[in-house]
N, C-alpha and C positions, 0 to 999 in steps of 0.2 A: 413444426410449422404453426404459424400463428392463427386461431381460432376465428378469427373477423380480417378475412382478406380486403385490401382494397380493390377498386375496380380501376385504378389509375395507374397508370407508369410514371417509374422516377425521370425527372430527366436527365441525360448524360450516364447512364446506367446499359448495364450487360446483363440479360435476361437467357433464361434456357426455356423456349416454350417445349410445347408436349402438344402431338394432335394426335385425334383420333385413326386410326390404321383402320379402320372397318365402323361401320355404322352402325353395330352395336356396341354394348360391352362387353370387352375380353382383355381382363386382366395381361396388363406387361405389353401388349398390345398398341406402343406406342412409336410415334411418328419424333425423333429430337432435332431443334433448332436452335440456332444459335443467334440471337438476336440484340443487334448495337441499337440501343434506343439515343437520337439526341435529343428530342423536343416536340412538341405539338404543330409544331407549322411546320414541321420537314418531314416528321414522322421516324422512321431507322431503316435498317437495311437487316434480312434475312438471310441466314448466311446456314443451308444447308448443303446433302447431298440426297439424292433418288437413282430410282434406273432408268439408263437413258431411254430408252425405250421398250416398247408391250412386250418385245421376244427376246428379250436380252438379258443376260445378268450383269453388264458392263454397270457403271455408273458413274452419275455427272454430274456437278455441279449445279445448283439451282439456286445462285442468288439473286439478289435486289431488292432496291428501297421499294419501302410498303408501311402505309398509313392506318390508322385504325387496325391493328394486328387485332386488338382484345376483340374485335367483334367479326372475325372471321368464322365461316363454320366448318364445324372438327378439331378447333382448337379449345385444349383442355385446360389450358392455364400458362401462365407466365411467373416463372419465379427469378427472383435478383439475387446475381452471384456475386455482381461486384458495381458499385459508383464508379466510374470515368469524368476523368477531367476534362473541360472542354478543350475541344483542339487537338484531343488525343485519338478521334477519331480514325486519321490515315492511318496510324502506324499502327494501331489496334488492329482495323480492318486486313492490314498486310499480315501480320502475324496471325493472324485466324487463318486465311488463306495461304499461309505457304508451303501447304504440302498439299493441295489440291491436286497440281498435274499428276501427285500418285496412289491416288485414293485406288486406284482399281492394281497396283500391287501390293497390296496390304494386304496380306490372308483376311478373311471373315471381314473386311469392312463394310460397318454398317452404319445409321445415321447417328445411332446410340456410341460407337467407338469414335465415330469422326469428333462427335459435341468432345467425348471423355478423351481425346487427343487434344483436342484444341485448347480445353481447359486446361491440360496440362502443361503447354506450352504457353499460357498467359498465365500461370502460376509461376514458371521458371523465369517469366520477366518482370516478376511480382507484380502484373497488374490484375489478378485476383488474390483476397486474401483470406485462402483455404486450405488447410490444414491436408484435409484428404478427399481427393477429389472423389473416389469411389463412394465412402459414405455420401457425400454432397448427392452424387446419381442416384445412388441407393432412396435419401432423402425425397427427390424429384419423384422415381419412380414411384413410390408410395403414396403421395400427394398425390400426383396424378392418376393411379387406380381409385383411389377413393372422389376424385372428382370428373370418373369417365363419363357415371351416369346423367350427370346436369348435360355434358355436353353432348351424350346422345340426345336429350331430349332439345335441344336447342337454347339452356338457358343463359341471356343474354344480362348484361356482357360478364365477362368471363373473371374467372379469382386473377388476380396478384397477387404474390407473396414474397416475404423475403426470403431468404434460404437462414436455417439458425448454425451452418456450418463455415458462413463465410462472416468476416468482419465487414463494416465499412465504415 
């Protein structure tokens, strides 16, 4: 990862954030999103999954567009996996999504497998260009332990990065 993050997002760019799971720090300890950025005046769309509710282990869906992502709190950073073309927006969004209605039969799925599903499936339609998605995560995940502590303490706005496993 690169030594002097930005604090901007590209636009027309796919991002993997990282948030905080607990309001300390604790290593691995992370929260993964999937995030279609188009631009400044519409802002992207959030494209993860959670549990649907306090007493349940089911889990559901949580998307939608959302502005100012970098200045949210618990979010640990934003790293770019891949440039999007304009206009590529629907059919990207569809293929992130199309195995949603079965995320609760997937043995162990979690928000970490769903992101390293999805990347894998916009690999297969070459619109990331990644070698190995697990290194990439692996990548992520170590970035984001080492920038847990800023984001417990609330320091604003948050790293960008690129990823050094993907082309663009």
């Amino acid at each position: 990862m690169p030594t002097n993050p930005s604090f901007d997002l590209a636009p027309f760019s796919l991002y993997i954030l990282t948030y905080l799971e607990r309001p300390t720090y604790a290593p691995d300890a992370l929260h993964w999103v999937i995030y279609i950025y188009l631009e400044p005046a519409h802002g992207g769309m959030k494209l993860q999954i959670g549990q649907a509710g306090p007493r349940t282990t089911m889990l559901s869906t949580h998307h939608g567009p959302i502005k100012d992502v970098t200045r949210q709190i618990g979010l640990i950073g934003a790293v770019r996996v891949a440039r999007l073309a304009p206009g590529s927006y629907v059919g990207l969004n569809r293929i992130c999504q199309q195995n949603d209605d079965y995320i609760n039969a997937v043995p162990g799925m979690n928000p970490r497998l769903y992101v390293a599903q999805t990347l894998e499936r916009l690999k297969s339609y070459g619109l990331i260009k990644c070698d190995d998605v697990e290194a990439l995560l692996d990548e992520i995940r170590v970035w984001s332990n080492a920038n847990q502590q800023s984001a417990v303490c609330a320091v604003f706005p948050r790293p960008v990065v690129d990823s050094v496993h993907c082309r663009f």
